[in-house]
Backbone and ligand atoms as CSV (ligand in chain L), in Angstrom:
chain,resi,resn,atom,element,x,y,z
A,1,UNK,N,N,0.849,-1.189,0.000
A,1,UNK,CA,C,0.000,0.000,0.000
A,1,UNK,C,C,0.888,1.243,0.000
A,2,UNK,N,N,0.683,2.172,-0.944
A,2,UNK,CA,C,1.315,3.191,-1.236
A,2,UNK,C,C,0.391,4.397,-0.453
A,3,UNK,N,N,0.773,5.242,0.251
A,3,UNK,CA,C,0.132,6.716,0.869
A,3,UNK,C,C,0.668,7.374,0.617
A,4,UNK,N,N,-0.086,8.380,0.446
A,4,UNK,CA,C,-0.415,9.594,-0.701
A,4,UNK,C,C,0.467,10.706,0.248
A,5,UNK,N,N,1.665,11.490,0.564
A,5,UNK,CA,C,2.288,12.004,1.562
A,5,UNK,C,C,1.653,13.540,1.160
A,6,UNK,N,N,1.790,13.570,-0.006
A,6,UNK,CA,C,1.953,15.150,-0.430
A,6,UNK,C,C,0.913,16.095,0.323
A,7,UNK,N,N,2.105,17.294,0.286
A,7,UNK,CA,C,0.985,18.458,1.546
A,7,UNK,C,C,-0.507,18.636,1.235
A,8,UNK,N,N,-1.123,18.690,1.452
A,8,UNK,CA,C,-3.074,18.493,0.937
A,8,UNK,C,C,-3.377,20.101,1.573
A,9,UNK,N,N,-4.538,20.669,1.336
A,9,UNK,CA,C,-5.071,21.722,1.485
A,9,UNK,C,C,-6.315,21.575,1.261
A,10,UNK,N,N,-7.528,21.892,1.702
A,10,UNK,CA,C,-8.962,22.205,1.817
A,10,UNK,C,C,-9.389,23.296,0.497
A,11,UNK,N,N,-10.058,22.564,-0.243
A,11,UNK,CA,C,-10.407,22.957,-1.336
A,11,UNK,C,C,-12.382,23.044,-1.298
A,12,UNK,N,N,-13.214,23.845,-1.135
A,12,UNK,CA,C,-14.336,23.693,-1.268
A,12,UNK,C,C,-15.209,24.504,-2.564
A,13,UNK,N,N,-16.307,24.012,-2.829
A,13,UNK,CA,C,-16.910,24.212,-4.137
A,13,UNK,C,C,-18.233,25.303,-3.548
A,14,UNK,N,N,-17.795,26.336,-3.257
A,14,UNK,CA,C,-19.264,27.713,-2.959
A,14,UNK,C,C,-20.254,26.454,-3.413
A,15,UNK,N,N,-20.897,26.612,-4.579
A,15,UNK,CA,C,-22.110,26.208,-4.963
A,15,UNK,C,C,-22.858,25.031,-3.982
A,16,UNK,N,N,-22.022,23.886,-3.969
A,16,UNK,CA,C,-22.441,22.711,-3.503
A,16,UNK,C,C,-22.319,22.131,-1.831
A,17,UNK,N,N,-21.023,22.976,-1.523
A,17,UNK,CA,C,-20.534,22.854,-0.059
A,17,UNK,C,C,-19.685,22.003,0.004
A,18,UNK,N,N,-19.519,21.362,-1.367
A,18,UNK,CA,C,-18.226,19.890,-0.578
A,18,UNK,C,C,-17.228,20.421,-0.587
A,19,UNK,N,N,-16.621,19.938,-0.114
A,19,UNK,CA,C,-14.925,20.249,0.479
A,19,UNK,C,C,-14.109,19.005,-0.125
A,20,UNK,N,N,-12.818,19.203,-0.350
A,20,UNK,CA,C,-11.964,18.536,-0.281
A,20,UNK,C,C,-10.659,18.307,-0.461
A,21,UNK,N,N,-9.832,17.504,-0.021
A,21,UNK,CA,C,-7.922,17.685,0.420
A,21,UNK,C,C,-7.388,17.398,-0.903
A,22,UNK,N,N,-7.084,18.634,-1.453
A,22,UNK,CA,C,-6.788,18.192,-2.823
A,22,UNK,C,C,-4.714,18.798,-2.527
A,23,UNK,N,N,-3.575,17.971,-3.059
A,23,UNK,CA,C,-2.196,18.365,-2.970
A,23,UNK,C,C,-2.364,19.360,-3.777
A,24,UNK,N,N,-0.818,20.237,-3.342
A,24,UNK,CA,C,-0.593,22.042,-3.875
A,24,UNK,C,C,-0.097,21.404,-4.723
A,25,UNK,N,N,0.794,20.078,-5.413
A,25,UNK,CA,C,1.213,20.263,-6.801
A,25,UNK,C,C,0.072,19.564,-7.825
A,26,UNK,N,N,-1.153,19.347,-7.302
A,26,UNK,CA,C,-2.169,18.560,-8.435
A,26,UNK,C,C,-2.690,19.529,-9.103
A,27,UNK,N,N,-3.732,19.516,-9.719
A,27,UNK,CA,C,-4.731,20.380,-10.074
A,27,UNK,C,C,-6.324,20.185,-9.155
A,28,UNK,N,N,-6.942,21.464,-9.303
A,28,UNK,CA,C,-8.357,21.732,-8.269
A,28,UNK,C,C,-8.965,20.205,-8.962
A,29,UNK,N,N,-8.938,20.280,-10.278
A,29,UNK,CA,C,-9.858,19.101,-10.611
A,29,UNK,C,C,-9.305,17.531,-10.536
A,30,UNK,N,N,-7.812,17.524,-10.854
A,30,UNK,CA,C,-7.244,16.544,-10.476
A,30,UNK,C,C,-7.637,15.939,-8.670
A,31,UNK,N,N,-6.911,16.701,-8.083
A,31,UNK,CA,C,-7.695,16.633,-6.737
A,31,UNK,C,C,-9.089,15.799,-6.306
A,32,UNK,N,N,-9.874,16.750,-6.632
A,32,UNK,CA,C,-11.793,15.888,-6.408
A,32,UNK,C,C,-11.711,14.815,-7.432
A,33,UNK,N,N,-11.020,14.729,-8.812
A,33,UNK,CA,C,-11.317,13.037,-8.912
A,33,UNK,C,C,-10.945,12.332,-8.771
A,34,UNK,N,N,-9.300,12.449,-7.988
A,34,UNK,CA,C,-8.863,11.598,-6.846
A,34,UNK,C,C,-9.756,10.810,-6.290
A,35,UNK,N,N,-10.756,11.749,-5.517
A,35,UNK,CA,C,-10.975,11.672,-4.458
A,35,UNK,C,C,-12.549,10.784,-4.981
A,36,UNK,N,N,-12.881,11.020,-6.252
A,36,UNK,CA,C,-14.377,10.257,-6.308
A,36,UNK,C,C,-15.210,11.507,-5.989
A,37,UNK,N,N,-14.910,12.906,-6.084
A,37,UNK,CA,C,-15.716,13.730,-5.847
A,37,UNK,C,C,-16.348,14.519,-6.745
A,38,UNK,N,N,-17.367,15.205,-6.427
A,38,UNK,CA,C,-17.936,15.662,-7.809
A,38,UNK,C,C,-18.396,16.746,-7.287
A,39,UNK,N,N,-18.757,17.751,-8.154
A,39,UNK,CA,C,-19.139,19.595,-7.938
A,39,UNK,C,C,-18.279,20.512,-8.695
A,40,UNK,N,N,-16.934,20.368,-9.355
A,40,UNK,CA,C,-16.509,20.772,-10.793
A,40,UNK,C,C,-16.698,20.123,-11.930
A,41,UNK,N,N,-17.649,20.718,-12.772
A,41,UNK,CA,C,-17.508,20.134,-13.965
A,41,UNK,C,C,-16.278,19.217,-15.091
A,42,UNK,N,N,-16.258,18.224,-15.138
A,42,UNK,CA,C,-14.928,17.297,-15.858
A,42,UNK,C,C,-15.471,17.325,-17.478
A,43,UNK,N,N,-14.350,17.990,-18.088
A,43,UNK,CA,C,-14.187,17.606,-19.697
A,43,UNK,C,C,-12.663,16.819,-19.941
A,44,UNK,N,N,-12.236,18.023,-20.434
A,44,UNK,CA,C,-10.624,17.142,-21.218
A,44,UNK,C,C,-9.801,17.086,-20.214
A,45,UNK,N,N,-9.824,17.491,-19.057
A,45,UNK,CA,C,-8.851,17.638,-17.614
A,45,UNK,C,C,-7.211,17.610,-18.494
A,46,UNK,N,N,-7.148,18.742,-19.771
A,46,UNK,CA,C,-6.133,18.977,-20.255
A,46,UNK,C,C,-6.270,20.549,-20.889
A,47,UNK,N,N,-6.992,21.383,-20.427
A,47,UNK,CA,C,-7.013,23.063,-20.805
A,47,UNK,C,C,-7.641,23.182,-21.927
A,48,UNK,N,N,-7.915,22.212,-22.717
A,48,UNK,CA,C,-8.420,22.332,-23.922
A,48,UNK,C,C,-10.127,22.640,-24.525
A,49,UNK,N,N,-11.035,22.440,-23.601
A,49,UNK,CA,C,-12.310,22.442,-23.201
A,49,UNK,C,C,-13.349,23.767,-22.970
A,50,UNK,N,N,-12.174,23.909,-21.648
A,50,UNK,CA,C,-13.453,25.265,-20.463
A,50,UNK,C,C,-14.195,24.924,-20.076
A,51,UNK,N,N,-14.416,23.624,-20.143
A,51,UNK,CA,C,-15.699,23.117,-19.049
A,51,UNK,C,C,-15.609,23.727,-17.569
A,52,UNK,N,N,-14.177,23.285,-17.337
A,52,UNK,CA,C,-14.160,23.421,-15.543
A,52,UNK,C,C,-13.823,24.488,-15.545
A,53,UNK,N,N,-14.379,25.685,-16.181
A,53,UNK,CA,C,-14.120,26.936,-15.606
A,53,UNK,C,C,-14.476,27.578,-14.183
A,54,UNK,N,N,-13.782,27.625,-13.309
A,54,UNK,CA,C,-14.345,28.061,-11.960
A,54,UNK,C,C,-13.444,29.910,-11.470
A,55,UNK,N,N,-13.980,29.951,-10.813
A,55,UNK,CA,C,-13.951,31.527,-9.837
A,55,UNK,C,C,-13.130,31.660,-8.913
A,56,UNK,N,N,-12.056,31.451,-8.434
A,56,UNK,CA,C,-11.091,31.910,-7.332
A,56,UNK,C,C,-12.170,32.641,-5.969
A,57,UNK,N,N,-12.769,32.149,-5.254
A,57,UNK,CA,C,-13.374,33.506,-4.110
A,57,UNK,C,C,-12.715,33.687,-3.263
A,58,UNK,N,N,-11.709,32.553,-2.518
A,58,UNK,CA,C,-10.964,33.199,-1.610
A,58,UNK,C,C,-9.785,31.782,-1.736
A,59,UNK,N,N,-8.712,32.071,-1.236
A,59,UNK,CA,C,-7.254,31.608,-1.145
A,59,UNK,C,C,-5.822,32.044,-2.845
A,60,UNK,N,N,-5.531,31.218,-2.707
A,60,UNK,CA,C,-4.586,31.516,-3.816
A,60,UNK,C,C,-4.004,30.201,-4.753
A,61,UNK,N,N,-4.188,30.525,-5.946
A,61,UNK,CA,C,-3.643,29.056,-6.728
A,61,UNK,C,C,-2.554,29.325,-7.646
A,62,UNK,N,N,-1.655,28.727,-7.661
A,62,UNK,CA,C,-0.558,28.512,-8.449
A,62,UNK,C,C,-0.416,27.425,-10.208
A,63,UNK,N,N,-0.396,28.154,-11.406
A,63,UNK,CA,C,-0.165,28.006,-12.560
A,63,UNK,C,C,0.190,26.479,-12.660
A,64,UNK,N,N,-0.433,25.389,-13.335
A,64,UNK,CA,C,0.397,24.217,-13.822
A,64,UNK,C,C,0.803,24.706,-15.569
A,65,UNK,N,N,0.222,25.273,-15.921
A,65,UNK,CA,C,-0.067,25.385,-17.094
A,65,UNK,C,C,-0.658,26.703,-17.804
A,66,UNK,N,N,-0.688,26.368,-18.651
A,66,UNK,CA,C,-1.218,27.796,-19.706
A,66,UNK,C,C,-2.725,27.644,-19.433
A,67,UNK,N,N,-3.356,28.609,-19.385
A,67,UNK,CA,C,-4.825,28.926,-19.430
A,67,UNK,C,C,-5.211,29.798,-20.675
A,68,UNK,N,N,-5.690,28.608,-21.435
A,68,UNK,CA,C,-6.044,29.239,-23.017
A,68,UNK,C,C,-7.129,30.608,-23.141
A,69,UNK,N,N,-7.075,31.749,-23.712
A,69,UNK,CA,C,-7.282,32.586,-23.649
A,69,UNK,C,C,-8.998,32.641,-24.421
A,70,UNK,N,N,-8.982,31.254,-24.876
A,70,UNK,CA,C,-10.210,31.060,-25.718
A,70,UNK,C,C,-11.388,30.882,-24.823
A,71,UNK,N,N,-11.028,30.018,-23.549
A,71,UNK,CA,C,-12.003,29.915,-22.442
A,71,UNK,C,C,-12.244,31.471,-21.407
A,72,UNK,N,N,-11.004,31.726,-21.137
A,72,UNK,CA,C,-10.601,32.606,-19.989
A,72,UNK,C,C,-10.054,34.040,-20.609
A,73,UNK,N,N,-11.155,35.375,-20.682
A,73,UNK,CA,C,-10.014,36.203,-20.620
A,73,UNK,C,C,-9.721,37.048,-20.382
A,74,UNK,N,N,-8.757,38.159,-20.164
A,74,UNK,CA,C,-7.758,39.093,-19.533
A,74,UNK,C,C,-8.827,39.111,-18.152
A,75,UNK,N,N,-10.133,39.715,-18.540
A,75,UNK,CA,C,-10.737,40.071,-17.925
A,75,UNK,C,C,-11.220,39.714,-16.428
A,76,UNK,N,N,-11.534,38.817,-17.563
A,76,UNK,CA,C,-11.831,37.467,-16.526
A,76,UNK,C,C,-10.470,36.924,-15.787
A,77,UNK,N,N,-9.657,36.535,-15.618
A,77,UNK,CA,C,-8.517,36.241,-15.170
A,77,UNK,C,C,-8.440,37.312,-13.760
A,78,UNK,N,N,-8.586,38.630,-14.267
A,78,UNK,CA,C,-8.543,39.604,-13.315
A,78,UNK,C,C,-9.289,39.773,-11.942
A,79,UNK,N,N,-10.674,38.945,-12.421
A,79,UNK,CA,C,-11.444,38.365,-11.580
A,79,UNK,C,C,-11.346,36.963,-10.772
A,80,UNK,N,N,-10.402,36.968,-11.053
A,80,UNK,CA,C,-10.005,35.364,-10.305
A,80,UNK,C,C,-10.404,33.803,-11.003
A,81,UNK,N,N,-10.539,34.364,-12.397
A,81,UNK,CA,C,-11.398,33.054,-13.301
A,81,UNK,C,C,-10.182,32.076,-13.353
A,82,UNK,N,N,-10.386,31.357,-13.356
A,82,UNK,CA,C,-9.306,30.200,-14.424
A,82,UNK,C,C,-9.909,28.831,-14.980
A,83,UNK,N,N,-9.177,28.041,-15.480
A,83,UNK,CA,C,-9.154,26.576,-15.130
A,83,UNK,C,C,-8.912,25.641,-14.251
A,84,UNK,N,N,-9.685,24.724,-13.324
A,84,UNK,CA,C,-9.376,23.775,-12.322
A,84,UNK,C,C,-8.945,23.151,-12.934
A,85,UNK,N,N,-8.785,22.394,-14.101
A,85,UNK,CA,C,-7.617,21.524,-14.734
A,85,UNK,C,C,-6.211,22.300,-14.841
A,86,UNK,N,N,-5.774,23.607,-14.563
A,86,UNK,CA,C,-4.495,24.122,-15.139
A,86,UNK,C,C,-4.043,25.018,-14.055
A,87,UNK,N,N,-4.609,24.735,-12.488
A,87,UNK,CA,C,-4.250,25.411,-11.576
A,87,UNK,C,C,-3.829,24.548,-10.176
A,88,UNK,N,N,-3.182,24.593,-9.299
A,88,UNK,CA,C,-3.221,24.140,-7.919
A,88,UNK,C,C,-3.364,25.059,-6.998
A,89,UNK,N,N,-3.646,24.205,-5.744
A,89,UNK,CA,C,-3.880,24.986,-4.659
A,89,UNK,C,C,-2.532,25.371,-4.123
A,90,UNK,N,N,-2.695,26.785,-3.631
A,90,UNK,CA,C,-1.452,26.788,-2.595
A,90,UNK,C,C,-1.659,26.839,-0.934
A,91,UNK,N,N,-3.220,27.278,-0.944
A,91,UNK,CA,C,-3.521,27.308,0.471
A,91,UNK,C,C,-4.490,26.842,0.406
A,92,UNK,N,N,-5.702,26.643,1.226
A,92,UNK,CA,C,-6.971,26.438,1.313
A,92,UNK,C,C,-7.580,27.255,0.364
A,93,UNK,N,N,-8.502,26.985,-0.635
A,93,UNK,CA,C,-9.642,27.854,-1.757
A,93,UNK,C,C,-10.787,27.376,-1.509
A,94,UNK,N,N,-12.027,28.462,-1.809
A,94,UNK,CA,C,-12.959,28.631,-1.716
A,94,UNK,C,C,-13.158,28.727,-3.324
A,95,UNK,N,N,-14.364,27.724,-4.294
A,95,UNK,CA,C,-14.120,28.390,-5.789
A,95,UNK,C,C,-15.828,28.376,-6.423
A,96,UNK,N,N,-16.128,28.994,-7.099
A,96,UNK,CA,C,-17.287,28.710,-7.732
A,96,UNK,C,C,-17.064,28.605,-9.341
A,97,UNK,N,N,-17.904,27.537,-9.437
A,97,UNK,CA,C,-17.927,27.070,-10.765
A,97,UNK,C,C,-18.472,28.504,-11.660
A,98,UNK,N,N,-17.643,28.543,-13.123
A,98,UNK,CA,C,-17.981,29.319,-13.741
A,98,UNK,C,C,-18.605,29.538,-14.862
A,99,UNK,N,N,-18.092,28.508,-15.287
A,99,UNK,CA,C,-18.218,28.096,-16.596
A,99,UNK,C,C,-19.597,27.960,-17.324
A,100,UNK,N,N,-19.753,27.320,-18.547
A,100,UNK,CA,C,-21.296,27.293,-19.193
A,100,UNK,C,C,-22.228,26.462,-18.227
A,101,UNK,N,N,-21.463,25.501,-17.445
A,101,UNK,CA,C,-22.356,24.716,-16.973
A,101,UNK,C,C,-22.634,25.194,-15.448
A,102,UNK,N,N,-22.400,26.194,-15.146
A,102,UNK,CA,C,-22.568,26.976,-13.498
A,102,UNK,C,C,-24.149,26.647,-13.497
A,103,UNK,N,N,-25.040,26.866,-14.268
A,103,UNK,CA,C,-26.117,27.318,-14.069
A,103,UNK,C,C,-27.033,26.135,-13.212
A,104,UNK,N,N,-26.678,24.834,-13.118
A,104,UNK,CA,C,-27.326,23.553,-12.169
A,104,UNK,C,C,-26.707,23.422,-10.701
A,105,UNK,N,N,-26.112,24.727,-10.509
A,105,UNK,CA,C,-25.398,24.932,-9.757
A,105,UNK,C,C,-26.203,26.296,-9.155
A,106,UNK,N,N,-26.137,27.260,-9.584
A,106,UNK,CA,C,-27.169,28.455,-9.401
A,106,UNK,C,C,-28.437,28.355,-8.685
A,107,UNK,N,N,-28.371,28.912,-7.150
A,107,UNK,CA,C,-29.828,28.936,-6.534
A,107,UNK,C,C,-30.794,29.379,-7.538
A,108,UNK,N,N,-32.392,29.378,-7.308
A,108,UNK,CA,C,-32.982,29.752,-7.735
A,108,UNK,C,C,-33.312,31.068,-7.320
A,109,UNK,N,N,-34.009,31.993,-8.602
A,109,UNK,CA,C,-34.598,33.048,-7.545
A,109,UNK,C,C,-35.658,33.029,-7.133
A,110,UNK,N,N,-36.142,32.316,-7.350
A,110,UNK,CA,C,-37.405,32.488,-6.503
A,110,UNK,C,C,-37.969,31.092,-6.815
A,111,UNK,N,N,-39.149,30.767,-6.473
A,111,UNK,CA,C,-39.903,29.264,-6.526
A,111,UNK,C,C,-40.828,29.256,-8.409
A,112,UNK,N,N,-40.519,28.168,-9.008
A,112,UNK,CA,C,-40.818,27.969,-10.187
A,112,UNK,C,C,-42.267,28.363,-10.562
A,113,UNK,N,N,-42.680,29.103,-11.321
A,113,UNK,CA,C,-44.279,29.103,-11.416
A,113,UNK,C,C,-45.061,27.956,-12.071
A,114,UNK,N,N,-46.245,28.030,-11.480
A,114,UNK,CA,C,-46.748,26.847,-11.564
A,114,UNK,C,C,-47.621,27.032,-12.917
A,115,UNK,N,N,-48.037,25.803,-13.599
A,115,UNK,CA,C,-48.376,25.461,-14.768
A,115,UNK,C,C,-49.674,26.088,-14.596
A,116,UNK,N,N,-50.503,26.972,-15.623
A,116,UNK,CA,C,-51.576,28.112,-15.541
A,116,UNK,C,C,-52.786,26.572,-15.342
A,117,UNK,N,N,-52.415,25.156,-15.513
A,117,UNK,CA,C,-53.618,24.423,-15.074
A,117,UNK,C,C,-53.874,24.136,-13.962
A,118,UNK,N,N,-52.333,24.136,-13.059
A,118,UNK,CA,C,-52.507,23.903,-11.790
A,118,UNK,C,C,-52.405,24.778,-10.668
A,119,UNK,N,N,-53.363,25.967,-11.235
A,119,UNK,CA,C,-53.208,27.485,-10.013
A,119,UNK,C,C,-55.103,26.809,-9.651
L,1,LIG,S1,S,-11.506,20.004,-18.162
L,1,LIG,FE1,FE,-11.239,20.818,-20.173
L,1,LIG,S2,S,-10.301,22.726,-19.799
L,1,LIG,FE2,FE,-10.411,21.841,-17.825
């Protein structure tokens, strides 16, 4: 049996609430599917996609890689956007999904209206 030594850090997903010990040299998404976890969206888990576009809200992540400018840009970056496939943790993060698929993720605003047969 091989154990996993590397330093781990608390990684949680705003939207969903899960948490989890993902290492500072993996990636956010590498990390949770370690782990069998789910609440970032998984495509090419190689930058090529933008699926797992998520939000930085609080801690700090460190570069594995290029973050293609086609998913992510200037702008956005400035805002704390990136890729969970092309980033690690360096401390504990807080992140919200950003990407196209945020929206099954998104409270509602208010309660669904009901079908005009069943008022
Ligand atoms: S999973 Fe495709 S860019 Fe991250």
């Amino acid at each position: 049996m091989v154990f996993d030594t590397r330093p781990k850090v608390d990684v949680c997903v705003a939207q969903t609430g899960e948490t989890y010990a993902c290492a500072t040299n993996e990636s956010l998404l590498r990390g949770m599917l370690r782990l069998g976890r789910k609440g970032i969206p998984v495509g090419c888990v190689n930058g090529g996609c933008g699926v797992c576009k998520v939000r930085i809200v609080t801690g700090v992540v460190s570069a594995l890689g290029p973050v293609s400018r086609a998913h992510v840009s200037a702008a956005e970056e400035c805002d704390g956007v990136t890729l969970a496939c092309r980033v690690a943790p360096t401390c504990a993060v807080t992140l919200e999904i950003a990407g196209k698929l945020h929206k099954p993720f998104s409270r509602a605003a208010g309660p669904t209206p009901a079908a005009p047969n069943q008022q």
